[in-house]
C-alpha positions in Angstrom: -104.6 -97.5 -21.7 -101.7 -95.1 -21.5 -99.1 -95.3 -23.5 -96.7 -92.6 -21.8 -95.4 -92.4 -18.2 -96.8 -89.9 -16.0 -93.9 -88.0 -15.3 -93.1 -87.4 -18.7 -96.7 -86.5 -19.5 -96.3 -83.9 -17.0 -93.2 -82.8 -17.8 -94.3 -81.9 -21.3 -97.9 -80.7 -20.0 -96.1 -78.1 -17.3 -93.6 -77.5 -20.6 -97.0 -76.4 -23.0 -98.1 -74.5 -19.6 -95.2 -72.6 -19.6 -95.9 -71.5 -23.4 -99.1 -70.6 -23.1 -98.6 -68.5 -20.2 -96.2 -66.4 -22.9 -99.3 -66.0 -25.0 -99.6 -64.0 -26.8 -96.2 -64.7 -28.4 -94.1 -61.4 -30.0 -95.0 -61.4 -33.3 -91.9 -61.3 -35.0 -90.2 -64.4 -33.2 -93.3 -66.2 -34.1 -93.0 -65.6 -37.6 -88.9 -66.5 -37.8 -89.6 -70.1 -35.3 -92.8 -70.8 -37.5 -90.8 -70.3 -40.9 -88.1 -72.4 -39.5 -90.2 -75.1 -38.6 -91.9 -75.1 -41.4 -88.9 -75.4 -43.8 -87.6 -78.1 -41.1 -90.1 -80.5 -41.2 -90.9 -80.0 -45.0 -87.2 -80.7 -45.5 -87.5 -84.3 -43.2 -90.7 -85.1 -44.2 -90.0 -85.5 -47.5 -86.8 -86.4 -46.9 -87.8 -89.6 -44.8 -89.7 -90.5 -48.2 -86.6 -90.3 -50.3 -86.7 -86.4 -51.2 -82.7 -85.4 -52.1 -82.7 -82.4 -51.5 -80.6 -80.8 -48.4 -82.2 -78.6 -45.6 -80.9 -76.1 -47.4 -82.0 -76.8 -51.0 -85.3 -77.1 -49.4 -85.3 -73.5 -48.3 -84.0 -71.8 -51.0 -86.7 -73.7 -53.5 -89.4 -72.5 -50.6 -87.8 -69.0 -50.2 -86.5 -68.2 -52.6 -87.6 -70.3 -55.6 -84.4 -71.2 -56.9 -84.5 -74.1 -58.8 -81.1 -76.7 -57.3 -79.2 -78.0 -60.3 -79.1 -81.6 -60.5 -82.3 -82.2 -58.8 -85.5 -83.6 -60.0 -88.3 -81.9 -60.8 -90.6 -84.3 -58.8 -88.3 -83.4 -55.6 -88.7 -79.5 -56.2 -92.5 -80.1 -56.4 -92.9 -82.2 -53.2 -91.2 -79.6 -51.5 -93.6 -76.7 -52.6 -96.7 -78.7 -52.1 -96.0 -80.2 -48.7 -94.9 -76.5 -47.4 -98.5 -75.3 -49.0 -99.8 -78.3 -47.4 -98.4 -76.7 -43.8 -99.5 -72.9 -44.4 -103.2 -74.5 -44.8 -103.0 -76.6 -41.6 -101.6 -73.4 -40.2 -104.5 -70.8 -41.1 -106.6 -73.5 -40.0 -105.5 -73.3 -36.8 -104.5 -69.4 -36.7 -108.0 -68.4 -37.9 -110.2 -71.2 -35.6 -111.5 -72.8 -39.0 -113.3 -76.4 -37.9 -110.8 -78.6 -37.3 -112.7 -81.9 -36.8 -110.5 -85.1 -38.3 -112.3 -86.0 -40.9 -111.9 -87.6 -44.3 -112.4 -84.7 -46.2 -109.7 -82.6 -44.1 -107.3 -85.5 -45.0 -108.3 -85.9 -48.6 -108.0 -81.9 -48.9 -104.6 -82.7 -47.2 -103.3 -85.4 -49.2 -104.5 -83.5 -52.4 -102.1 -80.5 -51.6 -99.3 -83.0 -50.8 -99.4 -84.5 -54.2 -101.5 -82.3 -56.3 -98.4 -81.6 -58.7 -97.0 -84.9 -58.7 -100.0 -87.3 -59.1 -102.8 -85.1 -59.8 -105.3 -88.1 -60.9 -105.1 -89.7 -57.6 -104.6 -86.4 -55.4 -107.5 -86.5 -53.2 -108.6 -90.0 -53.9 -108.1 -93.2 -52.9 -106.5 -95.9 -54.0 -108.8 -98.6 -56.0 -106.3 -101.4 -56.0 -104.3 -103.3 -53.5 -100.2 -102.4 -52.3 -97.8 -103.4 -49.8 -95.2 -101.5 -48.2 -91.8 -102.2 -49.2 -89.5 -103.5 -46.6 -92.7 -103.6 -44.2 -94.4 -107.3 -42.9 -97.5 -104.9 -42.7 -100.2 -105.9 -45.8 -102.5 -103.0 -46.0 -106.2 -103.5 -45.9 -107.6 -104.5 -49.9 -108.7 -101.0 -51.8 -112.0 -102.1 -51.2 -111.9 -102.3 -47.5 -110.3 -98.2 -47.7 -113.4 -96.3 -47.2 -115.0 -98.3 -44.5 -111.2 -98.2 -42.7 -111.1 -95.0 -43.1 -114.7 -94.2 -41.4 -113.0 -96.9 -38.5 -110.2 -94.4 -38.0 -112.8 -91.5 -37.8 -114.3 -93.2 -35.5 -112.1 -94.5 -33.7 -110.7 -90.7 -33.2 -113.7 -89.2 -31.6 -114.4 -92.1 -29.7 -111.0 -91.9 -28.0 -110.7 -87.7 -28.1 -110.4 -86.7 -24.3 -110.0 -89.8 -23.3 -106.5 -90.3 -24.2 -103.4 -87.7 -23.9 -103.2 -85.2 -26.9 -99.5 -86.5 -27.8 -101.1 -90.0 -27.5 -104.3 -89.6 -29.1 -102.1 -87.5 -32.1 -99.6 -90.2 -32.4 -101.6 -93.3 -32.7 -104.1 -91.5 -34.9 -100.8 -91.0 -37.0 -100.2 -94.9 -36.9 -103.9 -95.8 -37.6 -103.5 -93.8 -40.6 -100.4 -95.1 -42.2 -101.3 -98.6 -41.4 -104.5 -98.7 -44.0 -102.4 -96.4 -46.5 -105.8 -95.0 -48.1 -103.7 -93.5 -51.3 -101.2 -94.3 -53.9 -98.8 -92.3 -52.6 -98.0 -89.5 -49.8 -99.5 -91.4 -47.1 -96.5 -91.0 -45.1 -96.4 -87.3 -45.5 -100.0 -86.8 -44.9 -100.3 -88.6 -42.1 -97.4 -86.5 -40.1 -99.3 -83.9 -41.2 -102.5 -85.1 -39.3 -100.5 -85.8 -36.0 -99.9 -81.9 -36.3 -103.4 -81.1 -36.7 -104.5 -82.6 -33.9 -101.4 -81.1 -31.8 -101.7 -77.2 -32.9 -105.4 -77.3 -32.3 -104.2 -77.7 -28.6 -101.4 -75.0 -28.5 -98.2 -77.7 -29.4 -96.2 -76.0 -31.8 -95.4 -78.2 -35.1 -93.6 -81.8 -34.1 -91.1 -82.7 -36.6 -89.7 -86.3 -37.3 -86.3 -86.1 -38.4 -84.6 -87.9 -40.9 -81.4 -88.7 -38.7 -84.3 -90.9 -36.9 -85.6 -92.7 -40.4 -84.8 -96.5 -38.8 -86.1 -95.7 -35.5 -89.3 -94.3 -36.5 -90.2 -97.2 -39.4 -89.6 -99.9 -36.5 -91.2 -98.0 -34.0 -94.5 -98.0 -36.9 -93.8 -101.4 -37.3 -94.3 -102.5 -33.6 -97.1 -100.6 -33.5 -98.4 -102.4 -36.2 -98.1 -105.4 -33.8 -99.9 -103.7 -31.0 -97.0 -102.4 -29.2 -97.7 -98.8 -29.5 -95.7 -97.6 -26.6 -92.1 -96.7 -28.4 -93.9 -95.4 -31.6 -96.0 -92.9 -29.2 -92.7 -92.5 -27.0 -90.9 -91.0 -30.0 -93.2 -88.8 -31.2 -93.4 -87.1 -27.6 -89.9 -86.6 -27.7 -90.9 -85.0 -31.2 -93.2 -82.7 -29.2 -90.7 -81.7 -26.6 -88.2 -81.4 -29.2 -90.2 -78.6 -30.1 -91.5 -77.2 -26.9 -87.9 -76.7 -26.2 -86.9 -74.9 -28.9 -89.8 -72.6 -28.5 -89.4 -71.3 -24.4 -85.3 -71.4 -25.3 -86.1 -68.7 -27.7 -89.3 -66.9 -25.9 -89.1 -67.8 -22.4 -87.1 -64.8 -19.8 -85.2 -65.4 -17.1 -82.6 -68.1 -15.7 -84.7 -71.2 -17.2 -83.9 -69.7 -20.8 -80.2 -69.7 -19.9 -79.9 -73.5 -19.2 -76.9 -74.7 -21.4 -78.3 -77.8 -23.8 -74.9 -79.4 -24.5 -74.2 -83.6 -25.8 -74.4 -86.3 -23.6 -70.4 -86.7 -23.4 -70.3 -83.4 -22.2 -72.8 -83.2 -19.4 -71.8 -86.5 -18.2 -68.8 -85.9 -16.3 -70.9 -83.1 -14.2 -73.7 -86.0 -13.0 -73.4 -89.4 -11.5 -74.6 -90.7 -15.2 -72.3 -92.3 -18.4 -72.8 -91.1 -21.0 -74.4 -94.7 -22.7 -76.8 -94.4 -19.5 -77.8 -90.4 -20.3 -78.6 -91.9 -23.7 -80.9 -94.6 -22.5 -82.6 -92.1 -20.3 -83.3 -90.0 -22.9 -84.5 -92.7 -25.4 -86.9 -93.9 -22.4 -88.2 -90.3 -22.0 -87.4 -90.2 -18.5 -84.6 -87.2 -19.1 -85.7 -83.7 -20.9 -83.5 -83.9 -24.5 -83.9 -82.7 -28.1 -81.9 -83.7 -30.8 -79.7 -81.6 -33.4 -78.8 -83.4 -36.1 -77.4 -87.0 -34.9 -76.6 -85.9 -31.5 -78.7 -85.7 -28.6 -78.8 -82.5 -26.1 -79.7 -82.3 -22.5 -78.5 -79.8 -19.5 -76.9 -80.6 -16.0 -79.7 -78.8 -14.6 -81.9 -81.8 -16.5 -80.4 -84.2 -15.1 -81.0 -83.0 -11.4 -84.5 -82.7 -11.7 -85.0 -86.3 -13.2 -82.8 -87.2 -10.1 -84.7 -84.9 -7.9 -88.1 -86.6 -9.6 -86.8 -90.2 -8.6 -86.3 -89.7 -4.9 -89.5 -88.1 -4.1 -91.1 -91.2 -5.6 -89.0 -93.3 -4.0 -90.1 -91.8 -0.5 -93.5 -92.1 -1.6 
């Protein structure tokens, strides 16, 4: 089944094309987009969770290891662990280690993720039962973890190459956080897994943010009816959120100029509103990336998705 519409699968695919054709990548705007997106997603990852510390809190405990007055101690540590949690996904990757999905890679994960802040249970799962609060979702009984967890394995290979890597990342995501194997850090550990399975195929790191909390817990939760189209919908516009960001900053030539502005902007240059832009963009149908609340798309955007429509119209 897929769970994305072709166009914007090809959209993104021609998008990853693109950056791999500027492989390899100059070495010092790597390191700066790689350190930002790795303070980025650190910051909303653990954020989403209930983390209080600011975006830029978050970098100057990383960075600088300052330690923010009037912030927890548990809040400093989750935001060290989960960014040592990154730079071992990342070497994984950089030095083409093994990167099967397996339970051990997620136990090693989820035991960097909480290794300061539950270090009995880091690495471990949970031997009693939970539910998610503010979620109709009932986890699987503790007892039932290990052979759900050999399910998702499973269930992983049997679908690798079958389905789209943004699909294949993003329900593997879900599948995860639906049996919530640990105490805690499920949530955390299981965006990191999405991003194993997308930098092993060149994606750079896809970050949910935390300006998209609601939207991505009801997105889980109609996944966790079966309906895992918006759930994998968002995380694509994750991906391309990325993508973006990435060519704007290494690609040459005209494509790099395009002008990303807000939807209330753009509009009056297209045939569009600016409520209809937005639904566009929520259906994936328009390229967009987000910055902070506000979505951003470009004129020139807009006329390929209308130049896209009429040639399938005169098919």
């Amino acid at each position: 089944m897929e769970y994305l519409d072709k166009e914007v699968i090809k959209r993104i695919d021609l998008k990853l094309d693109e950056l791999n054709r500027l492989r390899p990548l100059p070495p010092s705007a790597v390191k700066k987009l790689r350190e930002q997106f790795e303070i980025e997603m650190t910051y909303n990852s653990n954020a989403i969770e209930g983390n209080s510390l600011t975006l830029k809190e978050t970098y100057l405990v990383i960075s600088e290891g300052i330690t923010v007055k009037n912030k927890s101690l548990k809040d400093h540590l989750e935001a060290k662990d989960h960014y040592e949690a990154l730079e071992f996904i990342m070497e994984l990757v950089e030095h083409k280690k093994p990167q099967t999905v397996s339970e051990q890679l997620i136990k090693t994960l989820h035991q960097i993720v909480v290794r300061d802040i539950e270090k009995e249970w880091a690495g471990r799962y949970r031997n009693s039962n939970v539910m998610i609060t503010g979620a109709r979702h009932r986890p699987p009984e503790a007892i039932s973890v290990p052979s759900a967890m050999a399910g998702l394995i499973q269930w992983f290979r049997d679908n690798e190459g079958k389905l789209h890597t943004i699909e294949l990342a993003a329900i593997a995501h879900h599948k995860f956080v639906n049996i919530h194997p640990f105490f805690d850090g499920n949530g955390r550990v299981s965006r990191l897994l999405m991003n194993v399975i997308l930098l092993r195929e060149g994606y750079p790191l896809s970050v949910v943010l935390k300006n998209d909390r609601k939207k991505y817990y009801d997105t889980l939760s109609k996944a966790d009816e079966g309906d895992y189209t918006p759930f994998v919908r968002m995380m694509a516009s994750s991906v391309e959120r990325s993508l973006d960001i990435y060519l704007k900053v290494l690609r040459p030539g005209t494509k790099g100029d395009e002008k990303y502005l807000g939807l209330s902007e753009i509009s009056p240059k297209t045939p569009y509103s600016t409520k209809y832009l937005n639904l566009l963009v929520r259906q994936g149908k328009l390229e967009a990336h987000k910055e902070g609340r506000n979505w951003l798309a470009s004129v020139e955007a807009v006329e390929r998705y209308i130049k896209n429509r009429k040639r399938k119209r005169v098919r």
